[in-house]
C-alpha positions in Angstrom: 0.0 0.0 0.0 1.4 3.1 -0.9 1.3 6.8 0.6 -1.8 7.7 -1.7 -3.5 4.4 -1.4 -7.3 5.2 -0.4 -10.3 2.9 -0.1 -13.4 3.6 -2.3 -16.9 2.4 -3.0 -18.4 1.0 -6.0 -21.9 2.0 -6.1 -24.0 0.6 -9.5 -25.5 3.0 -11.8 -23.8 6.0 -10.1 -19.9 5.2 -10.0 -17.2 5.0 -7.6 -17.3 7.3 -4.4 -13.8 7.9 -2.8 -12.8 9.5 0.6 -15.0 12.8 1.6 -17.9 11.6 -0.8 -15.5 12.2 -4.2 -17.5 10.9 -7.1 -16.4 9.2 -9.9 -18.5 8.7 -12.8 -17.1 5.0 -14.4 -17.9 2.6 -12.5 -15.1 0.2 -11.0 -15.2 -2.4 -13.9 -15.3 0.2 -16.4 -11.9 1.9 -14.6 -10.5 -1.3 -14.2 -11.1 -1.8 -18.2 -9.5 1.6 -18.6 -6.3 1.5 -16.9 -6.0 -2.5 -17.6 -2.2 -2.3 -18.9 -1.5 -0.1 -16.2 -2.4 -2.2 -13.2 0.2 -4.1 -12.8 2.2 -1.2 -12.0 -0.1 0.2 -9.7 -3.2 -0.5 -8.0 -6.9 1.4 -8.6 -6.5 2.2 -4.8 -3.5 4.1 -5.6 -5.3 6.0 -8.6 -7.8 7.1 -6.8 -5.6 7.9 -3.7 -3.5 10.2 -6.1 -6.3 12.0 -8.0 -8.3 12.3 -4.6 -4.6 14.3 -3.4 -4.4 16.3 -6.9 -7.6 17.6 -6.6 -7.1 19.6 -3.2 -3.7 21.3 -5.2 -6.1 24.4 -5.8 -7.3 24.7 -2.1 -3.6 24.1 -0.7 -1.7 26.5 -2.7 -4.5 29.3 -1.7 -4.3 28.0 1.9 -0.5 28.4 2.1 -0.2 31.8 0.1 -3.4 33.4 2.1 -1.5 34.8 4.8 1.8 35.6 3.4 -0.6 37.8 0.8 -2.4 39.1 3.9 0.4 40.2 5.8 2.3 42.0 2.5 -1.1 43.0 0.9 -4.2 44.7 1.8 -7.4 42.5 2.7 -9.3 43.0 -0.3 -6.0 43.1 -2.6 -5.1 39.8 -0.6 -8.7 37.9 -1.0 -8.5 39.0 -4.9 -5.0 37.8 -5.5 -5.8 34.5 -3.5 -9.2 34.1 -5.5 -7.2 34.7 -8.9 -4.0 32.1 -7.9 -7.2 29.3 -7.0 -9.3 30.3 -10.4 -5.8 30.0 -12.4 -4.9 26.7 -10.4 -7.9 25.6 -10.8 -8.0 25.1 -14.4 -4.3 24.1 -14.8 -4.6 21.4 -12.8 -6.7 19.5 -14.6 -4.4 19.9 -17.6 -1.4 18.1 -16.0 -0.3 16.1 -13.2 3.5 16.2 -11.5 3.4 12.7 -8.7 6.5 14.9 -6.9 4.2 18.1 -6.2 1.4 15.4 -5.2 3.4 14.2 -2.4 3.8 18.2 -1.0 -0.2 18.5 -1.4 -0.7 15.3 0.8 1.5 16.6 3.0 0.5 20.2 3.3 -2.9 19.1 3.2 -2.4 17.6 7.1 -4.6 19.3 9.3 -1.7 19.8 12.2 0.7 21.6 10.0 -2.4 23.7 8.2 -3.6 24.8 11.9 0.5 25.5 13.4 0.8 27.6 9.8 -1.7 29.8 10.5 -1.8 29.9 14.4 1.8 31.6 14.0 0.8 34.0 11.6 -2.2 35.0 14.1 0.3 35.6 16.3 2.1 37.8 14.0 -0.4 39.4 13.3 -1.7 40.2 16.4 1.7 41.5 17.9 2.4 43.5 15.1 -1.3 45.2 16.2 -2.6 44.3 12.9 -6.1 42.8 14.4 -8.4 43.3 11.7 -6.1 40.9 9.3 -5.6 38.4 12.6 -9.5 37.9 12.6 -9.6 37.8 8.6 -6.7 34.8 8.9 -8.7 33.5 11.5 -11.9 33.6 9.1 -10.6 31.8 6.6 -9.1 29.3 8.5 -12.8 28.4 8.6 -13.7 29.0 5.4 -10.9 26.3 3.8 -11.5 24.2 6.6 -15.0 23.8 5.4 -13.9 23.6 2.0 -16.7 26.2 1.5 -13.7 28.1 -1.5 -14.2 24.7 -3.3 -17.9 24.6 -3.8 -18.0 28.3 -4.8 -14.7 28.0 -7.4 -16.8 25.0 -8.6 -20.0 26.8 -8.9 -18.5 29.7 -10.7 -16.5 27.5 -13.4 -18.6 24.7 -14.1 -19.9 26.7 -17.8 -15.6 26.3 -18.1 -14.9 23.1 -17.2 -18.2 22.3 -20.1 -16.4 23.8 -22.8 -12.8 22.9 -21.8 -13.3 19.5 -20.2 -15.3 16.3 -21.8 -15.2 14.7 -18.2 -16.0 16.0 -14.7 -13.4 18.0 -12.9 -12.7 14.0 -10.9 -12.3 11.9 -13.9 -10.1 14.7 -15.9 -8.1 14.3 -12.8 -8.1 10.8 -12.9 -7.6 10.2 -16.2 -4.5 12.2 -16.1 -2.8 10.1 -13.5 -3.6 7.4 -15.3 -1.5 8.6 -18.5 0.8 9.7 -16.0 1.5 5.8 -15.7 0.8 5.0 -19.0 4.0 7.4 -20.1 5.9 6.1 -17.0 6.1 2.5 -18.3 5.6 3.2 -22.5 2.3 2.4 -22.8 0.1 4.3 -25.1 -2.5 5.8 -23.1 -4.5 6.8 -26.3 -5.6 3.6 -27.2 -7.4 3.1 -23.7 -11.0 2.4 -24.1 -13.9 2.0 -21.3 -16.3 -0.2 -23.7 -16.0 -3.8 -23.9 -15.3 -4.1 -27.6 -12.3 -2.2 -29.1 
């Protein structure tokens, strides 16, 4: 079992459902169908694992820059610079998919280093006098926590990821760490099929 491994539920005639509720559309035959050649390599646990990881890359690189931002920055020219990094993120992340940077997301994505991060820059904050930013940080602490900037960036860009994407924001994800393997091992992803018959 590897560092991304995760377990996941096949539910018929709506698709596999991963850790946190993450839905996939295929269904598990149809993935295992998919990434067939790949397998061998590495397990549909580990695929899942990673793309479950990839996905939060958006929400982690907003959380991490946030206060830095709000220290050097004003609050609204802060928020709007965070917003724009997440919206720009957003959409290149579905594009590719780097297995080193996955491993910082997983780790960066750990709730005690998230909650030590910011609980120092509180404390910045606050002894610098700057206690209007200290209750902002302290805001959206909350607000990633509940992974309330996730459903709104989805909300907002769902007409995008139409005309951009032909799968959901999960399966794009997916889909690219399976050609990740694909490429790792020479195997030609483009000839992977989810049908039966070739």
């Amino acid at each position: 079992m590897g560092l991304f491994t995760v377990e996941y539920r096949n539910v018929e005639g709506q698709g596999v459902f991963a850790r946190g509720g993450l839905r996939f559309r295929a269904d598990e035959a149809s993935l295992r169908r998919y990434f067939a050649e790949i397998l061998p390599y590495v397990s549909l646990n580990d695929l899942i694992g990673e793309a479950t990881s990839w996905l939060l890359l958006p929400s982690a690189i907003a959380f991490w820059l946030f206060p830095v931002l709000l220290y050097y920055l004003d609050i609204a020219l802060a928020v709007y610079a965070t917003a724009a990094i997440y919206v720009v993120t957003t959409v290149s992340h579905f594009l590719i998919y780097s297995k080193p940077v996955n491993y910082l997301v997983l780790l960066f994505s750990q709730k005690v280093p998230r909650l030590l991060f910011y609980a120092g820059w509180a404390t910045i904050l606050l002894l610098e006098g700057l206690r209007s930013k200290a209750i902002v940080l302290g805001a959206s602490y909350l607000f990633f926590g509940f992974g309330v900037e996730a459903r709104m960036i989805a909300t907002l860009l769902t007409p995008v990821y139409a005309k951009l994407f032909s799968l959901p924001p999960s399966d794009q994800v997916l889909r690219n760490v399976g050609w990740y393997y694909g490429v790792k091992h020479r195997i030609d992803p483009t000839s992977w099929s989810m049908s039966e018959r070739r």
